[in-house]
VEXDREN-2710 file (C-alpha; in Angstrom, 1 decimal):
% VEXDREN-2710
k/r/px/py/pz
1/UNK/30.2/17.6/5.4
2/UNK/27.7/15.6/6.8
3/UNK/26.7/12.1/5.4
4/UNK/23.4/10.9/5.7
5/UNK/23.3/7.4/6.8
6/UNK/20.6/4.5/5.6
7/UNK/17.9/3.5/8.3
8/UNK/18.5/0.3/10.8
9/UNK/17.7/-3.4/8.9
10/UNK/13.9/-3.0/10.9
11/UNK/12.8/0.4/9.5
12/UNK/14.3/-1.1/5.4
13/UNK/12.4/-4.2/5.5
14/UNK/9.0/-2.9/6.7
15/UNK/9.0/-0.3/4.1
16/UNK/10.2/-3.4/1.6
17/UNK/7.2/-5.1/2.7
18/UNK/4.9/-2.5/2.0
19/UNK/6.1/-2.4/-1.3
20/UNK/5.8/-6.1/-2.0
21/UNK/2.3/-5.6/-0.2
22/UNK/1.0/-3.0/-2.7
23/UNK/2.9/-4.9/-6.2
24/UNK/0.6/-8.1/-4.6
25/UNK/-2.2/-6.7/-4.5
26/UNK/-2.0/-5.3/-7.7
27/UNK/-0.9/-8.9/-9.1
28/UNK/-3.9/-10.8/-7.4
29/UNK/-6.4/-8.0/-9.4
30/UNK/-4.6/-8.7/-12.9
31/UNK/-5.0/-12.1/-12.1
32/UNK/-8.4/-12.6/-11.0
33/UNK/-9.9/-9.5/-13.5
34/UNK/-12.9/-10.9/-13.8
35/UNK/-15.0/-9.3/-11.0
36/UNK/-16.6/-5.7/-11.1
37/UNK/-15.0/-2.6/-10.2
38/UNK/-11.3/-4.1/-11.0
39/UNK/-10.3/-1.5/-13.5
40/UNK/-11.1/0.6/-10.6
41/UNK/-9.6/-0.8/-8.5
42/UNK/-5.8/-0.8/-10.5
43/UNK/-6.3/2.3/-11.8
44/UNK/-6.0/3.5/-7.7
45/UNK/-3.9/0.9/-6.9
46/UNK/-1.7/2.4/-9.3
47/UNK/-1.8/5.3/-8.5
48/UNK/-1.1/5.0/-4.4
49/UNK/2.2/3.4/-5.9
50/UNK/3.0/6.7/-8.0
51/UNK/6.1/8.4/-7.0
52/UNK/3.9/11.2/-5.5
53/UNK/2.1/8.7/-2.9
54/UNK/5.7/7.0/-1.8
55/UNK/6.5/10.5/-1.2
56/UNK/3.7/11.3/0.8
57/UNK/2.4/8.6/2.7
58/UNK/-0.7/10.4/4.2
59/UNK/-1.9/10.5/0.2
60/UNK/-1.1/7.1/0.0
61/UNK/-3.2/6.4/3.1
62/UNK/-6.0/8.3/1.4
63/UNK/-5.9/6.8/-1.8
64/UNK/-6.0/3.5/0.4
65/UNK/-8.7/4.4/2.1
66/UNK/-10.2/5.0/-1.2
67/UNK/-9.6/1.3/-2.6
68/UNK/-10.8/0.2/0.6
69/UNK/-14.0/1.8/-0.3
70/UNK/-15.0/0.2/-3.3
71/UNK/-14.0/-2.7/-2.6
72/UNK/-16.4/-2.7/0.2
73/UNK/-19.0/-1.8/-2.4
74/UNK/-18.5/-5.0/-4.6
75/UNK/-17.8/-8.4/-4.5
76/UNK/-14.2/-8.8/-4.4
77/UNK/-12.0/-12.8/-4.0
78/UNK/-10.7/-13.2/-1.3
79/UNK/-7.5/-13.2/-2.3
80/UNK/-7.9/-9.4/-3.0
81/UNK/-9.5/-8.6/-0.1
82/UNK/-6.9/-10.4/2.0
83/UNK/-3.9/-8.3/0.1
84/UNK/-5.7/-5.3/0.9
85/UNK/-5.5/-6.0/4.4
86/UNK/-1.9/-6.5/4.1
87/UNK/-1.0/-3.5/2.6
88/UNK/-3.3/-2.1/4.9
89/UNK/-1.2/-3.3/8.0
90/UNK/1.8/-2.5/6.8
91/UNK/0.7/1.1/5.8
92/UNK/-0.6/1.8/9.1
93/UNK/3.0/-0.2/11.0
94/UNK/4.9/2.5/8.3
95/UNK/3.0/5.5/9.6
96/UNK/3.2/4.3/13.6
97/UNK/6.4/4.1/13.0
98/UNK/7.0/7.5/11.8
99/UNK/4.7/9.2/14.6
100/UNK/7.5/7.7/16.8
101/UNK/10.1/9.1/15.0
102/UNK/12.0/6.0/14.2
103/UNK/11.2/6.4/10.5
104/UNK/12.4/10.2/9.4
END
């Protein structure tokens, strides 16, 4: 019987971090609800961390790329925009990974 074993320290904490990336984001639009769009905003937010985007990150990417989107269209704080680009990076670090293999 074969035993699967858990990925290196590296490939744990980056997937960590885009965790913590996506449950800041969604903290710093709670926190700052007052500009338009938000309750767009969380409602996709909420849904690229639904058990069917961690399971497919290309989904997630789209849903992203989504968020992305209308945040571009409105006037967001900076503190949004700036955790957008973080779970942005580590999104895209996640995926290059996996194109390399190291990340099944």
């Amino acid at each position: 019987m074969n035993f699967h074993t858990e990925p290196d320290l590296y490939h744990k904490t980056i997937l960590s971090d885009l965790q913590g990336a996506w449950e800041n984001l969604r903290e710093s639009v709670v926190r700052q609800a007052v500009f338009p769009e938000w309750e767009r905003l969380l409602f996709h937010i909420d849904e690229a961390m639904s058990w069917e985007c961690v399971r497919n990150l290309e989904k997630m990417r789209s849903t992203l790329l989504l968020i992305q989107n209308i945040a571009s269209q409105t006037e967001i704080p900076e503190e949004v925009a700036e955790s957008i680009e973080t779970v942005r990076d580590d999104l895209y670090e996640v995926l290059a990974l996996m194109a390399r293999g190291e990340i099944p």
